[in-house]
C-alpha positions in Angstrom: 96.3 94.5 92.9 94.0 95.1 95.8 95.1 98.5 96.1 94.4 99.3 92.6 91.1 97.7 92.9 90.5 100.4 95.8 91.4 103.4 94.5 89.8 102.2 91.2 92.3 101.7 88.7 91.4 98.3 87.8 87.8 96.5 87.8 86.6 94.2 90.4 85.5 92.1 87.7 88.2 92.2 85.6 91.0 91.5 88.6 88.6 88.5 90.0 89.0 87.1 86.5 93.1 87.1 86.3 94.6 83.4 86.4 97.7 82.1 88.1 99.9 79.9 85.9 97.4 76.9 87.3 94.4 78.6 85.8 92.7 79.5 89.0 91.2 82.7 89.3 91.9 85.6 91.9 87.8 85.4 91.9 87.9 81.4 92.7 91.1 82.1 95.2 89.4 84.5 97.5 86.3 82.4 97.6 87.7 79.0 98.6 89.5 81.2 101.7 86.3 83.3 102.7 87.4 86.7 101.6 84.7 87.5 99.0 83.5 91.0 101.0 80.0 92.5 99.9 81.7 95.9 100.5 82.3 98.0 97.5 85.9 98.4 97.0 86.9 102.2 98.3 83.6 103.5 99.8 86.1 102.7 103.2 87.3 106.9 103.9 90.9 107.3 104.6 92.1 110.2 105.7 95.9 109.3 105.2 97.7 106.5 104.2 100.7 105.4 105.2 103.1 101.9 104.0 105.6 100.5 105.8 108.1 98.4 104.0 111.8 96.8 104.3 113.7 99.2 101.5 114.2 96.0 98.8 117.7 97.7 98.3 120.8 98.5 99.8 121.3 101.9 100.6 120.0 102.2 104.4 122.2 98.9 105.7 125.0 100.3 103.3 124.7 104.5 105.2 123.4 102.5 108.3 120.1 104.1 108.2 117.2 103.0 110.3 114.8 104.6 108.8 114.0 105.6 105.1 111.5 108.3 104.7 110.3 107.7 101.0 110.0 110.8 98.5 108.0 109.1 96.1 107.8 105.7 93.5 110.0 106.1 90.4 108.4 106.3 87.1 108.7 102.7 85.1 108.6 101.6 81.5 108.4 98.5 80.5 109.5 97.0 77.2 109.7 94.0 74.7 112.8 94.5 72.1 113.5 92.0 69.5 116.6 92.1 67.2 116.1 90.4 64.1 119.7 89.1 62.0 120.1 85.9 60.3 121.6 82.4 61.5 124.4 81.0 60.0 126.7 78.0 60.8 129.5 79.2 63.2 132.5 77.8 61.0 131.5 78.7 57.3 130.0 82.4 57.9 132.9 84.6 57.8 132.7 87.7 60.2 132.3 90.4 57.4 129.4 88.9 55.9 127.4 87.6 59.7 124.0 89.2 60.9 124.5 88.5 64.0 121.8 89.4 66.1 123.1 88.8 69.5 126.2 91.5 69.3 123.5 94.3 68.4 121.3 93.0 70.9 124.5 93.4 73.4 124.7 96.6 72.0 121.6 98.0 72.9 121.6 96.0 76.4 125.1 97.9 77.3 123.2 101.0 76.3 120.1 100.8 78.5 122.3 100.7 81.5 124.4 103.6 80.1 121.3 105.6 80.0 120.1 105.0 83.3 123.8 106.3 84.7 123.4 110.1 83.4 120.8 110.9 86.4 121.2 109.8 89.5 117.9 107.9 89.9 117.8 106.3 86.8 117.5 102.5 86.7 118.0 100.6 83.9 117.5 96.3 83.5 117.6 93.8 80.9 116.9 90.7 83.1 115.2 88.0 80.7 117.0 87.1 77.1 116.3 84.5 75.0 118.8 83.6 71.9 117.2 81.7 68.9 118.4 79.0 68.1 120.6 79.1 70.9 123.0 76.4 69.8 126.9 76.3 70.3 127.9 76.6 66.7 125.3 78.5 65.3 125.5 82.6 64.7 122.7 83.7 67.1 119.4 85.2 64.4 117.1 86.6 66.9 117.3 87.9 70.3 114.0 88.8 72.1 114.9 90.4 75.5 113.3 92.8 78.4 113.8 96.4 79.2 113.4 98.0 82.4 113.9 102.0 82.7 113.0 104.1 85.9 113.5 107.5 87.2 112.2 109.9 89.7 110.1 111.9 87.6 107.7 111.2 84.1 109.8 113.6 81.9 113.0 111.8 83.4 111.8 108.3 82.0 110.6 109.8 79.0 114.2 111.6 78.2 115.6 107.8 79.2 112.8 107.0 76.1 113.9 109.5 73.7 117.8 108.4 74.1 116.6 104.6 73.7 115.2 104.9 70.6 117.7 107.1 69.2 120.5 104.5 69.8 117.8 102.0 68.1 117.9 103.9 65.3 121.6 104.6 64.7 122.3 100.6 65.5 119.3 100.0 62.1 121.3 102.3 60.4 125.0 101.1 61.2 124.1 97.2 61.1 121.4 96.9 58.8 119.6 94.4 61.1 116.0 95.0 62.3 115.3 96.2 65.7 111.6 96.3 67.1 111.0 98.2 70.5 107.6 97.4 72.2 106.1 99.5 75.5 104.6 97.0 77.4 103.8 98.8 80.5 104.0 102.0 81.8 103.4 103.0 85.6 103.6 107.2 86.2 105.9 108.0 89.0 104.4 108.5 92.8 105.8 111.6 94.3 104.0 111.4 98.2 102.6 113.8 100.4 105.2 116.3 102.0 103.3 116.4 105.2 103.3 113.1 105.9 107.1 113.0 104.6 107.7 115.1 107.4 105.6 113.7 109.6 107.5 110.2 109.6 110.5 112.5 110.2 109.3 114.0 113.2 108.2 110.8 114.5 111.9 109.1 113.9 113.4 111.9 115.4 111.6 111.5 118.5 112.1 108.3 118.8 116.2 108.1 118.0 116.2 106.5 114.7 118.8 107.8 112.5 116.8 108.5 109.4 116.8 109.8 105.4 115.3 110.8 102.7 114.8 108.2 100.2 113.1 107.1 97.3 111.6 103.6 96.5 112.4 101.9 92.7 109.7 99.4 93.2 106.1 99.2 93.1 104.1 99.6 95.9 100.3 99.8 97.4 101.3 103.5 98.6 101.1 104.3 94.7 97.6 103.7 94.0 96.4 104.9 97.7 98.3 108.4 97.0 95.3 109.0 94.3 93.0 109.0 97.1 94.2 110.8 99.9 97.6 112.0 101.1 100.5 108.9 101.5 103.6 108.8 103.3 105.9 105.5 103.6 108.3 104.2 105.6 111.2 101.8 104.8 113.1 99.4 106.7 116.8 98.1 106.1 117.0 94.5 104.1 119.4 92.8 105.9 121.2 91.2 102.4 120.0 94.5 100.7 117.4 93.2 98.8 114.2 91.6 99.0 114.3 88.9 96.3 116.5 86.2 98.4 114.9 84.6 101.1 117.5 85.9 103.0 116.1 89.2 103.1 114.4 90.3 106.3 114.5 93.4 108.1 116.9 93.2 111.1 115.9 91.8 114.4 114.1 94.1 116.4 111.7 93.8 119.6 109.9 96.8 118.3 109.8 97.2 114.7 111.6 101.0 113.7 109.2 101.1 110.6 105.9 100.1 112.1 106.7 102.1 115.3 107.2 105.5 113.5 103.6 104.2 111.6 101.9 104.3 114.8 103.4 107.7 116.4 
C-alpha cells in the first residue's frame, strides 16, 4: 500500500480512507502512532531500488540456495466464480435428474490447476469455497469460490484466461448449469531491472553465497518502485518454505545473506 502510494498508483486520500475489519482507517492508524508526514508521497529521488525478502516458497531451502536473485513478479488475476444448480434432498433426487452444483464447481477447480501445469510458472489456486446450503443430506445448489492464476508474463496469464473460459463454456454446454466468472483484480507482471539482477549476482559471488535466478509469485513493494526507477530484489530461504506459518523465518544468520548482498 505505501509503495503504491509512492510511485502513485493509488491516492493518498483514498488509501488514508481504507478500513480494517474494526472500521478504523489507515488515515486514523497513522495518526494515533505519529506517522502523518507533510512530505508529498514520491518527491523523495531514488536512483535504484532494491527489496530484500525471505523467498515465501520452497525452492532455495529445497536446491539449497542462499540466495535468490528475482527476475521479476508474476502476472496475477483474480477471480470470483459462482456455479449456479439446484438443491434437492439427498435421498429422493435420483442421480440422472440432480443439478448439482458442487461436481461442476469441482470440475472447473480441477481445471484451474490443470491450466497452470502447461507452463512452468504458472500458478493456479482455488483457496476459499463456500457450498449453499451446505447440509449433509442436501444436493449442493450453489458454489461461490476463488480463482487465483499467475504466470511470468501478461500474455501468459491471459492464455491461462482464454483456456478458463473455454472450459466454462463447454461445462454450460455439457451440464446445463450456469457458471458466472468475475475478474476481480488484476496486477501486470514485474519483470526487474537486468543491471541490478546482475548486480545482486556480482555481489553474492563475492561474498560466497551460492546463488539463482528466480522469480517471486507474490506481491511485493519492488512492483510498484520498478515504475519509478530501476529495481532489483533479493530473496532469502523460508526455513518451512513458506511464509504463511509462523514458523517461517529465514535461517539463523549473524549476518543476514540477503541484506548483506543489499548493502555491497
Amino acid at each position: 500500500m505505501g509503495s503504491g502510494v509512492f510511485a502513485g498508483v493509488f491516492p493518498l486520500e483514498e488509501t488514508w480512507a481504507v478500513t480494517d475489519k474494526e472500521g478504523v482507517s489507515v488515515g486514523e492508524a497513522l495518526a494515533q502512532i505519529g506517522y502523518i508526514g507533510e512530505q508529498t508521497p514520491g518527491e523523495h529521488p531514488i536512483g535504484a531500488y532494491f527489496e530484500a525478502h525471505i523467498e515465501q516458497g520452497p525452492i532455495l531451502e529445497d536446491e539449497a540456495k542462499t540466495i535468490g536473485i528475482v527476475q521479476g513478479v508474476l502476472g496475477i488475476r483474480w477471480y470470483d466464480c459462482v456455479v449456479t444448480g439446484q438443491a434437492s434432498h439427498a435421498g429422493p433426487a435420483p442421480m440422472r435428474l440432480r443439478q448439482d452444483a458442487l461436481q461442476v464447481a469441482t470440475r472447473i477447480m480441477q481445471e484451474v490447476v490443470a491450466i497452470a501445469g502447461r507452463s512452468e510458472e504458472g500458478r493456479g489456486t482455488v483457496g476459499s469455497v463456500q457450498v449453499w446450503p451446505n447440509s449433509r443430506n442436501v444436493v449442493p445448489g450453489e458454489v461461490t469460490f476463488s480463482i487465483d492464476m499467475r504466470n511470468l508474463s501478461d500474455a501468459l496469464v491471459d492464455e491461462m484466461d482464454r483456456q478458463l473460459r473455454a472450459f466454462i463454456a463447454e461445462i454450460e454446454r455439457e451440464s446445463g448449469l450456469q457458471v458466472a466468472l468475475k475478474q476481480v483484480s488484476h496486477y501486470p507482471a514485474a519483470p526487474f531491472d537486468a543491471e541490478c539482477q546482475q548486480a545482486i549476482a556480482d555481489a553474492a559471488q563475492r561474498l560466497g553465497y551460492p546463488a539463482r535466478p528466480i522469480v517471486s509469485g507474490a506481491g511485493h513493494d519492488a512492483v510498484y518502485m520498478s515504475y519509478l526507477a530501476p529495481t532489483g530484489m533479493i530473496l532469502s530461504p523460508a526455513r518451512t518454505g513458506s511464509a504463511i506459518t509462523k514458523l517461517s523465518m529465514p535461517r539463523r544468520s549473524t549476518s543476514p545473506p540477503g541484506p548483506t548482498c543489499c548493502c555491497r
